[in-house]
MARLO-767143 format. One record per residue (C-alpha): x, y, z. Coordinates in pm, whole numbers, plus 50000, padded with zeros to 5 digits. Each point is the difference from the previous one (the first is absolute). Layout:
! MARLO-767143
R / X / Y / Z
...
END
This chain:
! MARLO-767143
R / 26619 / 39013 / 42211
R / 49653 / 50095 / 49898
R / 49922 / 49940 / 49635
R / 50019 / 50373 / 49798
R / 49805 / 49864 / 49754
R / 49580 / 50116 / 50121
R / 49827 / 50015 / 49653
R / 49831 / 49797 / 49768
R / 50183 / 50170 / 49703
R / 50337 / 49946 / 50126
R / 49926 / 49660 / 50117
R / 49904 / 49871 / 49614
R / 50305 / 50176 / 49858
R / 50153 / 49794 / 50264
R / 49839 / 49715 / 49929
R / 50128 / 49969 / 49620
R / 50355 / 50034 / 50118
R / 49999 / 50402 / 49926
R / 50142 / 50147 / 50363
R / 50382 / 50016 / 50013
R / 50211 / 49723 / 50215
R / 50062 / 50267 / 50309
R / 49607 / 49993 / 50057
R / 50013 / 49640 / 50028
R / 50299 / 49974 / 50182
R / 49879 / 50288 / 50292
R / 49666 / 49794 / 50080
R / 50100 / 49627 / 49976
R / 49713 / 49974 / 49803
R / 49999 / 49821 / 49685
R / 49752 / 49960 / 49670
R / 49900 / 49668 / 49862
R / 49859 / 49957 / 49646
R / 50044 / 49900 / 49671
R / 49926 / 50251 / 49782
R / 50372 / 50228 / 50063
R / 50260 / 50020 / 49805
R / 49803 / 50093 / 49701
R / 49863 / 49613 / 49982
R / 49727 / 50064 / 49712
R / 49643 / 49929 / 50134
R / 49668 / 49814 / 49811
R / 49644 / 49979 / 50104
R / 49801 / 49677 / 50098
R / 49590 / 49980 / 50019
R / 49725 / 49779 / 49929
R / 49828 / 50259 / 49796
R / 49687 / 49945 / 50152
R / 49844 / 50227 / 50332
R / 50082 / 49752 / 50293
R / 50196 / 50023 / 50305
R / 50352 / 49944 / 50008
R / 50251 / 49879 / 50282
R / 50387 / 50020 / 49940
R / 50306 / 49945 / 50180
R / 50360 / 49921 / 50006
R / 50239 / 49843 / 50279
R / 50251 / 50143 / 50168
R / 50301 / 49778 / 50110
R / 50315 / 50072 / 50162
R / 50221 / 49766 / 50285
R / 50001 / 50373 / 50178
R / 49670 / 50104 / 49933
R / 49915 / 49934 / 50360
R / 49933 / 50280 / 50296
R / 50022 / 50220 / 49671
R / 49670 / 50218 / 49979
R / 49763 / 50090 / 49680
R / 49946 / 50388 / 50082
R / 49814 / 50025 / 49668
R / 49891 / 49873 / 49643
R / 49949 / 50175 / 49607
R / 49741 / 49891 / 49785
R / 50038 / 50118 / 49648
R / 49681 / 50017 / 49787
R / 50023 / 50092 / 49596
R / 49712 / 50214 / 50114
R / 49771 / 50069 / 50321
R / 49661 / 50000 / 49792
R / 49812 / 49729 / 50030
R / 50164 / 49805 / 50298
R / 49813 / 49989 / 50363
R / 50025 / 49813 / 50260
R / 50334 / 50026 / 50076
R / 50172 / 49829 / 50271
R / 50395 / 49954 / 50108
R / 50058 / 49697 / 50169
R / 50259 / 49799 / 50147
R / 50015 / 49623 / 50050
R / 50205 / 49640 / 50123
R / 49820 / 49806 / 49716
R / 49753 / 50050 / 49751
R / 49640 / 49836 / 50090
R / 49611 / 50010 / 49865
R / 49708 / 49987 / 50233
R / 49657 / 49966 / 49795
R / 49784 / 50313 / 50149
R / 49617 / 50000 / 49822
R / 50118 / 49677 / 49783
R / 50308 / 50240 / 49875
R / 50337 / 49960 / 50076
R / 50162 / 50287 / 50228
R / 50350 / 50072 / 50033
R / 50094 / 49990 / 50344
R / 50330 / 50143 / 50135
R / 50152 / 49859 / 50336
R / 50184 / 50301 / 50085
R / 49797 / 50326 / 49935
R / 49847 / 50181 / 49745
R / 49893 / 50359 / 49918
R / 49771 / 50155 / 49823
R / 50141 / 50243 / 49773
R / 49850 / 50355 / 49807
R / 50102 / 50023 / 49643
R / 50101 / 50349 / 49987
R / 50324 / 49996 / 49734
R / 50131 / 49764 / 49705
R / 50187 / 49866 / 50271
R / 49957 / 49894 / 50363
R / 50208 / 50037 / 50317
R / 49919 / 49855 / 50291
R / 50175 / 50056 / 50339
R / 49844 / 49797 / 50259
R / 49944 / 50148 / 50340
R / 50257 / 49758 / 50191
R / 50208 / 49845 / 49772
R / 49998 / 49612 / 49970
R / 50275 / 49810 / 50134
R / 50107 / 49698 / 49802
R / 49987 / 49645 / 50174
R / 50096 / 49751 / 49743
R / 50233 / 49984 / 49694
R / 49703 / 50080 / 49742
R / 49696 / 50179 / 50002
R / 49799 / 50083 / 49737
R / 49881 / 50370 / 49900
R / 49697 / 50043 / 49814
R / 49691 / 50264 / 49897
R / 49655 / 49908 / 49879
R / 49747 / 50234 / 49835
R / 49686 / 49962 / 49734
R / 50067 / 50096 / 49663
R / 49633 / 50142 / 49928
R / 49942 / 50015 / 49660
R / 50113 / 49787 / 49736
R / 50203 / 50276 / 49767
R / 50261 / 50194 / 50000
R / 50287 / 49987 / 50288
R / 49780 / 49715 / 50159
R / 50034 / 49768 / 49697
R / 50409 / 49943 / 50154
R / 49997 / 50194 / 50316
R / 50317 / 49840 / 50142
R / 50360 / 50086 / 49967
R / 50263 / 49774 / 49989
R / 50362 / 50035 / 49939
R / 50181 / 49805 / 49786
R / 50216 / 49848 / 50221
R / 49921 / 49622 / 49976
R / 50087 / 49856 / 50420
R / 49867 / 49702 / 50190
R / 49668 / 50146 / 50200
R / 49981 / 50331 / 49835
R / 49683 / 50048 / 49871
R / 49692 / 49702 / 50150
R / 49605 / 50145 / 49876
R / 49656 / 49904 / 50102
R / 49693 / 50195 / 49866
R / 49622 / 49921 / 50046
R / 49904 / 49839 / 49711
R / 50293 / 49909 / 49750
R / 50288 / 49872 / 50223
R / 49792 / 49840 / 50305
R / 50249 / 49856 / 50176
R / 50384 / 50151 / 50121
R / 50232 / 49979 / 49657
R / 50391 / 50054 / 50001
R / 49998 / 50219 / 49669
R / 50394 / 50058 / 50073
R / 50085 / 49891 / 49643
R / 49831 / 50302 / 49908
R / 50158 / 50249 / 50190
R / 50017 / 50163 / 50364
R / 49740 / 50191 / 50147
R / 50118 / 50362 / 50024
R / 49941 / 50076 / 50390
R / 50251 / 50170 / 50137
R / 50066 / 49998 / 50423
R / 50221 / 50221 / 50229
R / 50157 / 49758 / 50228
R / 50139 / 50109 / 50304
R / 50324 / 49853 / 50241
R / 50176 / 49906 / 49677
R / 50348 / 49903 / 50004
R / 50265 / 50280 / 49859
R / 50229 / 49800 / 49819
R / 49874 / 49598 / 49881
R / 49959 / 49785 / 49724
R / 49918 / 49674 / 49943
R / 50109 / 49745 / 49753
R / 49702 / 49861 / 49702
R / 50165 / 49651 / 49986
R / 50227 / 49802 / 50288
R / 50157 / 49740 / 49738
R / 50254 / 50030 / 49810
R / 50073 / 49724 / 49704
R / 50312 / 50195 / 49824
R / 50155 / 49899 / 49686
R / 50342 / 50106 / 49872
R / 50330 / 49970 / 49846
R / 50325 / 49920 / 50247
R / 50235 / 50258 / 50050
R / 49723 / 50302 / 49902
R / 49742 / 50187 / 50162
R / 49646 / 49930 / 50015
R / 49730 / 50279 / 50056
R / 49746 / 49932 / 50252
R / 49648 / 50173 / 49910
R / 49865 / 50077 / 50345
R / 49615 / 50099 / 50005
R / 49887 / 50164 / 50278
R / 49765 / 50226 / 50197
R / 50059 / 50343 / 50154
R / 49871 / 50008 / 50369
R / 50158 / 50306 / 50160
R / 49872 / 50343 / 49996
R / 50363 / 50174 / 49818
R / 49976 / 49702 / 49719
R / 50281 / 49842 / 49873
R / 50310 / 50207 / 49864
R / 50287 / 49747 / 50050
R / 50039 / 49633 / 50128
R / 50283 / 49846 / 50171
R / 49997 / 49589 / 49995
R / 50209 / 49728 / 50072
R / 50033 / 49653 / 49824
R / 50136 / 49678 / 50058
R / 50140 / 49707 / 49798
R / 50095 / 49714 / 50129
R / 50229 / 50121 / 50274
R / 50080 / 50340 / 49840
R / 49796 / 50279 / 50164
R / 50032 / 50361 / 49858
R / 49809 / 50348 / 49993
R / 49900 / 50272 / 49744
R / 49872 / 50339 / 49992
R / 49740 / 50095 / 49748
R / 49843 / 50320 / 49916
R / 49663 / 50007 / 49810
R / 50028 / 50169 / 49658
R / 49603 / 50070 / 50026
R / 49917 / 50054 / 50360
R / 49680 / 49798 / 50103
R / 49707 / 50193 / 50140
R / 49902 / 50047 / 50352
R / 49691 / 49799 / 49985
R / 49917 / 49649 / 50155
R / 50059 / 49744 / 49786
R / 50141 / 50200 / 49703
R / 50208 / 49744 / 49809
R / 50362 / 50017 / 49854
R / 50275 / 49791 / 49863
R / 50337 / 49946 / 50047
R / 50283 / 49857 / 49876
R / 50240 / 49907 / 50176
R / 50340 / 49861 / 49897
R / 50136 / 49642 / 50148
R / 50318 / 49850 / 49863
R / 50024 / 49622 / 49891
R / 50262 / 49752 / 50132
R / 50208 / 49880 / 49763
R / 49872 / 49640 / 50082
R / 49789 / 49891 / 49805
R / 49652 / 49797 / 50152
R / 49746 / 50102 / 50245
R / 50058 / 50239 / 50331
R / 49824 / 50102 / 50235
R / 49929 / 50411 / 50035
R / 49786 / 50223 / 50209
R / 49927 / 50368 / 49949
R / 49936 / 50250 / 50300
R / 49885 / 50371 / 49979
R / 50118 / 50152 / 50286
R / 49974 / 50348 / 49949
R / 49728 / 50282 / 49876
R / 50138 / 50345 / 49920
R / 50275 / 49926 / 50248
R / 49839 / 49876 / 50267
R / 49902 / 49603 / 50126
R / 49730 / 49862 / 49836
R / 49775 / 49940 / 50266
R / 49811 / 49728 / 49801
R / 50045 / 49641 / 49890
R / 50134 / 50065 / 49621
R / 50240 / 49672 / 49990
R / 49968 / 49703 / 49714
R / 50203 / 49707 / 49930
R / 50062 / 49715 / 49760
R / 50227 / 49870 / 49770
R / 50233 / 50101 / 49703
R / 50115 / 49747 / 49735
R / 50303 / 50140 / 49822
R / 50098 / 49845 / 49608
R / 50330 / 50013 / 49869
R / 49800 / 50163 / 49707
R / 49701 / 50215 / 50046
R / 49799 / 49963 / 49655
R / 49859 / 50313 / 49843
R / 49623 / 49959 / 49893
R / 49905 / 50152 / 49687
R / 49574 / 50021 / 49983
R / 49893 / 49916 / 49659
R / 49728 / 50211 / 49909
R / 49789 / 49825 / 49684
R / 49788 / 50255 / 49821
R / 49744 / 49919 / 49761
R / 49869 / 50189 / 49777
R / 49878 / 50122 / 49626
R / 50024 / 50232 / 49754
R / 49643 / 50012 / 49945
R / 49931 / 50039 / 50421
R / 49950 / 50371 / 50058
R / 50101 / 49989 / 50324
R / 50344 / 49844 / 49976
R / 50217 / 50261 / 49879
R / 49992 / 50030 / 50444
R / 50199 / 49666 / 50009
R / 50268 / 50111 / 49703
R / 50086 / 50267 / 50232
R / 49971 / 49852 / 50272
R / 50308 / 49800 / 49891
R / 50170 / 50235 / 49827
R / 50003 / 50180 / 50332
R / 50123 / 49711 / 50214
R / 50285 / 49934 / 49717
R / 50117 / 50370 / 50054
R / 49938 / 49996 / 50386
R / 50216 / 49633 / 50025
R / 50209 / 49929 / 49728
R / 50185 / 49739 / 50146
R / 49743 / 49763 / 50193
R / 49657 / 50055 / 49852
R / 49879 / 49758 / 49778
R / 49672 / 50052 / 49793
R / 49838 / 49809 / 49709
R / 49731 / 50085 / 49814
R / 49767 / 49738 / 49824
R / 49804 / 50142 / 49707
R / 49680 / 49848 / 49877
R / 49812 / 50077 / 49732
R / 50237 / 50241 / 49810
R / 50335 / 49933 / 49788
R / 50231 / 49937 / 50329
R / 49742 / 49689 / 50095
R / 50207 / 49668 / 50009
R / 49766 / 49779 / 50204
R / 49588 / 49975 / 50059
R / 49905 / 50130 / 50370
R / 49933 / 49622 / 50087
R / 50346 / 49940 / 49923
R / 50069 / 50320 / 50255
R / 50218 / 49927 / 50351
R / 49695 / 50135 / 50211
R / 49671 / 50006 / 49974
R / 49915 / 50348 / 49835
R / 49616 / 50114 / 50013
R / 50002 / 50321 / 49852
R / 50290 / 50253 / 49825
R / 50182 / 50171 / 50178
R / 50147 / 49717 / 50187
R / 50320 / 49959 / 50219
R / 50135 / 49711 / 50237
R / 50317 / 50061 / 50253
R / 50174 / 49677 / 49982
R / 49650 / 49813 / 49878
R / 49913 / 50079 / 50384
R / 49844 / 50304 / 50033
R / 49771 / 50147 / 49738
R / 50047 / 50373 / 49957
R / 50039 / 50297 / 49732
R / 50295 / 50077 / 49843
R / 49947 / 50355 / 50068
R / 49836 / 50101 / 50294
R / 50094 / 49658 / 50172
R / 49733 / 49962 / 50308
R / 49922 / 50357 / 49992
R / 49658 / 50134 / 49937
R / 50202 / 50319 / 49787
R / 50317 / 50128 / 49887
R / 50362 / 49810 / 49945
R / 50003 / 49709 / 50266
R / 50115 / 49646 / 49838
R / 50423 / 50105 / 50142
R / 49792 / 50005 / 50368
R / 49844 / 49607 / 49956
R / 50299 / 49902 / 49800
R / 50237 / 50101 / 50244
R / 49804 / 49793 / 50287
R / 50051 / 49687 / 49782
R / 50399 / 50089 / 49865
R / 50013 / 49997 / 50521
R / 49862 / 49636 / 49970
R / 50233 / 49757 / 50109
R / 50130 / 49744 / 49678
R / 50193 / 49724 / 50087
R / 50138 / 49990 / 49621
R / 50327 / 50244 / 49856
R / 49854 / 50048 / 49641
R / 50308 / 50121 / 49733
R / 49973 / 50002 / 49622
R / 50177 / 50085 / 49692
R / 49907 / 49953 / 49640
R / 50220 / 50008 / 49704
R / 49928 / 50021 / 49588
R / 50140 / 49814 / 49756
R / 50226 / 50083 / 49767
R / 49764 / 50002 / 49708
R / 49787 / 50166 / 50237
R / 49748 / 49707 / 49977
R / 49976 / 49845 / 50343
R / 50002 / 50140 / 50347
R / 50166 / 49763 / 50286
R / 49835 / 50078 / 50339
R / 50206 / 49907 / 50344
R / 49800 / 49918 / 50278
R / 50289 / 50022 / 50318
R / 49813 / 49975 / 50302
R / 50086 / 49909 / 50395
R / 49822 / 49874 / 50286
R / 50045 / 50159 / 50347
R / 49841 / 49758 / 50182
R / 49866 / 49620 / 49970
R / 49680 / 50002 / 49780
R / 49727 / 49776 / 49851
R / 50002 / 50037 / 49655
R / 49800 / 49719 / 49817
R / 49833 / 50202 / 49733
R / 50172 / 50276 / 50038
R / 50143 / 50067 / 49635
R / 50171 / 50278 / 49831
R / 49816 / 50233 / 49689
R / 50201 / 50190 / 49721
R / 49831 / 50283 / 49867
R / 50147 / 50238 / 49714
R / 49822 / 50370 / 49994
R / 50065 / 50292 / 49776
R / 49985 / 50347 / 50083
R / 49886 / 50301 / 49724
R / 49794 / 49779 / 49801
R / 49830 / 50192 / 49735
R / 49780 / 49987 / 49687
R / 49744 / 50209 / 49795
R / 49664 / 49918 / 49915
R / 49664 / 49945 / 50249
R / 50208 / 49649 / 50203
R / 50287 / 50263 / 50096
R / 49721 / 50278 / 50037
R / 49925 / 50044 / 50429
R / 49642 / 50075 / 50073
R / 49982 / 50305 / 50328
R / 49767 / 50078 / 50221
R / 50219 / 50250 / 50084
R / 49996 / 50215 / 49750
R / 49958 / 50422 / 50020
R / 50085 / 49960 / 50372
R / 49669 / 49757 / 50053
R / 50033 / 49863 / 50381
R / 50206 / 50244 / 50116
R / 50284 / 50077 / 49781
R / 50303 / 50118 / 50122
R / 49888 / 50080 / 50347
R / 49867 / 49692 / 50040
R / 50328 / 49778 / 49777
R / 50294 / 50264 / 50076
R / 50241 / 49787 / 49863
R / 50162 / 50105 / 49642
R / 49930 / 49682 / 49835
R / 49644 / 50037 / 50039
R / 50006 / 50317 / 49775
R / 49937 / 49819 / 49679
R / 49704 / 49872 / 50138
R / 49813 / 50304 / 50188
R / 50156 / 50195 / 49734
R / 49911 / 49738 / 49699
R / 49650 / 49858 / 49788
R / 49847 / 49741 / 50077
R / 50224 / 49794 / 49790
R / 50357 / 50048 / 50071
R / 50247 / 49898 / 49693
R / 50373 / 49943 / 50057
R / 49996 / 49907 / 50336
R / 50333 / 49759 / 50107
R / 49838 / 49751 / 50244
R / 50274 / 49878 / 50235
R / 50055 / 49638 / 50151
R / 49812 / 49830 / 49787
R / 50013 / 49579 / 50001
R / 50091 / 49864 / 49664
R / 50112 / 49662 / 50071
R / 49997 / 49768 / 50352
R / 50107 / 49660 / 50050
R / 49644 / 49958 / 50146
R / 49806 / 49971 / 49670
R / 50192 / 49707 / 49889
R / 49983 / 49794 / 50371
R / 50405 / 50059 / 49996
R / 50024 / 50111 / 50341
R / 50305 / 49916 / 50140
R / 49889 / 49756 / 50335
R / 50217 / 50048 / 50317
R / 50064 / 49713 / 50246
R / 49782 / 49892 / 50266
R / 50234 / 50182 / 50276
R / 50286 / 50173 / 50021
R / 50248 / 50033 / 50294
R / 50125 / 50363 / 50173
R / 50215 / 50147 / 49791
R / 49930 / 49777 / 49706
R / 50033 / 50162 / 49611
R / 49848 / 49895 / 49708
R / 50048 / 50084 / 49638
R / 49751 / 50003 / 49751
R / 49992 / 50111 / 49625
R / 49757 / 50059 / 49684
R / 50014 / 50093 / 49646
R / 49781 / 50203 / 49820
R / 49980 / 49994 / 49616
R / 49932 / 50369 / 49928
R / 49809 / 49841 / 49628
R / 49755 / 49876 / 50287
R / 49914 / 50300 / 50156
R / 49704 / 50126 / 49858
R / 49650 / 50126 / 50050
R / 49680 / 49796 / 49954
R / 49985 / 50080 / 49645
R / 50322 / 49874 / 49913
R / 50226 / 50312 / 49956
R / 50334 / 50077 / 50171
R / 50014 / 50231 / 50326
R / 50356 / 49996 / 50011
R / 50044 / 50386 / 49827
R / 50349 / 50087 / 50207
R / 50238 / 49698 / 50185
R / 50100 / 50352 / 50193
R / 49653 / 50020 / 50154
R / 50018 / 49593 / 50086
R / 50006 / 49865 / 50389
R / 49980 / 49703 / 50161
R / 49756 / 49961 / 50327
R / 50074 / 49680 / 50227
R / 49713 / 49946 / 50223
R / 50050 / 49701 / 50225
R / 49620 / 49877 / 50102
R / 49887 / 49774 / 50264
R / 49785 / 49676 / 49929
R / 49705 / 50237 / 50054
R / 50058 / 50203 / 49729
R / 50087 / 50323 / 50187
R / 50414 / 50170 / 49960
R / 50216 / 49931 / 50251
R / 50217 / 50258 / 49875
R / 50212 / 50095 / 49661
R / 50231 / 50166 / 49816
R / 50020 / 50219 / 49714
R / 50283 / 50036 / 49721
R / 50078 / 50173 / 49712
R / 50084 / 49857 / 49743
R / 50372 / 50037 / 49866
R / 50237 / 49871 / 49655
R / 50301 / 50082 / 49919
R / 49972 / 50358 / 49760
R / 49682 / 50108 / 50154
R / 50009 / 50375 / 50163
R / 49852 / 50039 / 50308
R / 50104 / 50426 / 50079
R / 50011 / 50285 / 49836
R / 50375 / 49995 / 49896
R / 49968 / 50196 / 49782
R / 49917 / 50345 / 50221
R / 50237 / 50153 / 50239
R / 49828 / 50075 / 50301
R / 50095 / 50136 / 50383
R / 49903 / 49958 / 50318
R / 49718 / 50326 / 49905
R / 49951 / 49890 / 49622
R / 49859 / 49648 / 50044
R / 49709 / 49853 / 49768
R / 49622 / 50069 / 50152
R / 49758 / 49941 / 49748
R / 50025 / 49823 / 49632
R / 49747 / 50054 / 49707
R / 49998 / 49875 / 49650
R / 49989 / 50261 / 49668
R / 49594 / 50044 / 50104
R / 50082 / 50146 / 50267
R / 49783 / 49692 / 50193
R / 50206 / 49927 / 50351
R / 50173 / 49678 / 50004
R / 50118 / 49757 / 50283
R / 50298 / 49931 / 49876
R / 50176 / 50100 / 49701
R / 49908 / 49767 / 49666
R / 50223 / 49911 / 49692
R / 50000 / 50314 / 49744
R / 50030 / 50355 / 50118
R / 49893 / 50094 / 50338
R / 49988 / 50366 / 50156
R / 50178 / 50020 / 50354
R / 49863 / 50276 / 50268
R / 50288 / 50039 / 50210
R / 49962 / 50090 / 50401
R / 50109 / 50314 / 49868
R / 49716 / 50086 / 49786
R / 50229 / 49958 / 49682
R / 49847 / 49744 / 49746
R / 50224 / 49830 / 49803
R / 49987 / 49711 / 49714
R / 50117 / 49645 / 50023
R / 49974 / 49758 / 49721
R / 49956 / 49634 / 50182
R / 50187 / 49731 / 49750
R / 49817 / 49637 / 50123
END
């Protein structure tokens, strides 16, 4: 069928995914780029008046006797750019012309007038593909050295291997792969595409999991048909059991080349523990054969236990450091979003809460605000590796799907004269491991901490919505502080280290190696007297807001894993017993007689906003 689609302004709504499905599907036809999808975009330049060269490569196991009927150029702004050409090449050379060096296409190239913001390019007899890559590219002269010509390219966001390679006249003189950068935004219409395809990222599988359960296969992988992907039907095998599933996208994947996805598809265990072998198949697109290769295989090691990894996230920070009220809430946030499994602690310096120099610190801190995931991975304990907004639950979450070869439980328990807290350290081995240095820290932290005077006092940047406010920190425990002075009084700071086994060398040491299945049992004491800050006087204000971390670290310094506990005597209350609630009147917010919100309720008389908007008063008895 002849392609409907005849001009230039249809073609680059076309080209940034805008056309419906049914267009693609009555021509065959098919866009390429990587700018759909809403993929954000950035801008790239020398800032200097020189001539620039840029590409990216197309790849695809089908790609060939497909054709290239045209490509789209965006510019931030026609002024200022001449010399345009579209061009189309097998690799990317340099032949010196007049002691310069001259890009030189091997397939064709055309000169191009720069009539719009944005080019479109149909060439005369469309190119027919010969090879599994090819790379499309457009050079021009950025003429003067201001304005739109300072950064005259546009690249998306997308970060893939070969999407964005640069040469200019003067500053990059010889071919560069800039891919870590971005991908050049040129868009192509590719013709004889496939209707229904997709190919797999990744062909090996190396599967983890515990007997008897499922395991959820995260399948990246690329869109090649011109309908796009709306359901996937695959078939797996273990050992000698073979069997199939149906699975329907819940976010269809566009209908442009390449356009990734993700799926996750659902394989159960056997119930015998040790390695198997397993190999995934996706047969189906939409209901109809995958016409592609999209197959991987590997191997799946099943544990009789599967151990849960719990990210430590290690904040430090100050109450003189204007910008670390970000890291408070940052783990405030995390403790509301996952009560059970994340585990934060926050090392003060400088201020009342300080119980150790930074030398004496378990990573090497440069500056405040500082945070380490598992002393791996430095980060923020707010926006994580985001340039903006709430992001540490993304990075934290990446570290909680590492694999840990350690099941980390703990409890802790006060004495009865409410003097000493006993720590438990109960942790298993799923498989055989070298452990020689491995050992085993205790630390005690203490939620709601709180004081008066300039120590307890927390400098803010953020104050009368500076950076942003609200719109830019939405969540409700930033209020004080885009609401607040620049010195914020009463603040509760949350998981805050007052004592650890580490200060004193009493880390508890592990053997050299430990068998599959293997437990071992560790304990420590703390003397509550002891825990104190760097001046000498007692953080222990409430045994209720006491709990024990157990972080099990390799010989390298960095946590394997832990465990977190709170800690628990005989007489303590750990609920509100003393309010009748239902299933609609449950506890949602506490704050003390101030009216300052609280994360917890503390010893005295607390005021209790229920889910149903009622308040009401509980007085807390330690």
């Amino acid at each position: 069928m002849e392609n409907p689609i005849k001009n230039i302004a249809l073609v680059t709504l076309f080209s940034f995914g805008l056309l419906p499905t049914a267009a693609l599907a009555d021509t065959g036809d098919i866009v390429f780029n990587r700018t759909s999808g809403g993929v954000a975009t950035t801008n790239f330049g020398t800032k200097k008046a020189e001539t620039y060269d840029v590409a990216t490569l197309l790849t695809g196991s089908d790609l060939k006797g497909m054709t290239i009927k045209s490509l789209t150029i965006p510019f931030k702004s026609k002024n200022n750019i001449t010399d345009l050409k579209v061009w189309l090449s097998k690799e990317l050379k340099l032949e010196k012309v007049n002691g310069k060096k001259i890009n030189v296409p091997d397939i064709l190239s055309q000169d191009v007038t720069i009539d719009a913001d944005t080019i479109t390019v149909t060439f005369a007899e469309p190119y027919t593909i010969t090879s599994d890559s090819i790379y499309l590219g457009y050079s021009f002269k950025a003429a003067k050295n201001e304005g739109t010509a300072r950064t005259p390219v546009i690249l998306s966001t997308t970060v893939t291997d070969g999407g964005f390679f640069v040469h200019s006249s003067s500053t990059y003189r010889s071919w560069m792969d800039y891919s870590a950068k971005g991908s050049a935004a040129i868009s192509a219409l590719l013709g004889g595409a496939l209707a229904d395809a997709i190919e797999v990222s990744t062909t090996k599988l190396d599967l983890i999991a515990q007997t008897g359960q499922n395991v959820d296969v995260n399948v990246e992988f690329e869109n090649h048909g011109y309908n796009g992907v709306k359901s996937v039907d695959y078939e797996y095998t273990i050992d000698d059991t073979k069997a199939a599933q149906h699975l329907d996208l819940d976010t269809p994947v566009e209908p442009v080349y390449k356009a990734p996805g993700t799926i996750a598809l659902s394989i159960p265990v056997p119930n015998a523990k040790g390695g198997h072998k397993v190999s995934v198949k996706l047969t189906a697109v939409n209901g109809k054969a995958n016409p592609t290769k999209a197959e991987m295989d590997g191997s799946l090691y099943a544990f009789t236990k599967m151990p849960k990894h719990r990210a430590v996230v290690e904040e430090y920070t100050g109450t003189w450091c204007g910008f670390c009220p970000r890291g408070l809430v940052g783990l405030e946030v995390m403790n509301k979003l996952y009560p059970d499994d994340f585990i934060g602690i926050s090392y003060h310096n400088g201020d009342a809460m300080e119980i150790m120099s930074s030398a004496s610190f378990p990573s090497d801190v440069s500056g405040f605000p500082a945070a380490f995931l598992d002393r791996k991975v430095e980060t923020d304990a707010y926006y994580g590796n985001s340039n903006s907004g709430f992001g540490i639950d993304q990075i934290w979450k990446l570290m909680c799907d590492q694999f840990t070869p350690v099941v980390a439980d703990a409890t802790a328990t006060l004495s009865k004269d409410k003097a000493k807290v006993s720590v438990n350290a109960n942790l298993t081995f799923v498989k055989e491991l070298e452990t020689k240095g491995y050992n085993v820290e205790f630390v005690l932290v203490s939620d709601s901490l709180h004081g008066t005077g300039s120590s307890w006092t927390q400098s803010n940047y953020y104050a009368n919505g500076a950076y942003g406010g609200a719109e830019t920190f939405p969540e409700e425990e930033f209020e004080p502080f885009y609401n607040g002075a620049s010195k914020v009084e009463g603040i509760y700071f949350p998981d805050v280290i007052i004592a650890t086994s580490r200060l004193g060398g009493n880390n508890a040491a592990l053997k050299d190696s430990y068998v599959e299945d293997e437990e071992a049992k560790l304990s420590y004491t703390f003397d509550l007297s002891a825990a104190v800050n760097t001046s000498g006087e007692s953080l222990v204000q409430s045994t209720k807001n006491l709990r024990a971390v157990v972080l099990v670290c390799a010989a390298d310094g960095t946590i394997v894993n832990a465990a977190k506990a709170a800690v628990k005597a005989e007489g303590d209350v750990t609920g509100i017993s003393t309010v009748n609630t239902s299933a609609t009147d449950t506890p949602s917010e506490v704050y003390n007689i101030a009216g300052q919100r609280l994360p917890n309720m503390q010893r005295g008389l607390n005021l209790v906003k229920m889910s149903n908007n009622k308040t009401v008063k509980v007085f807390l008895r330690k």
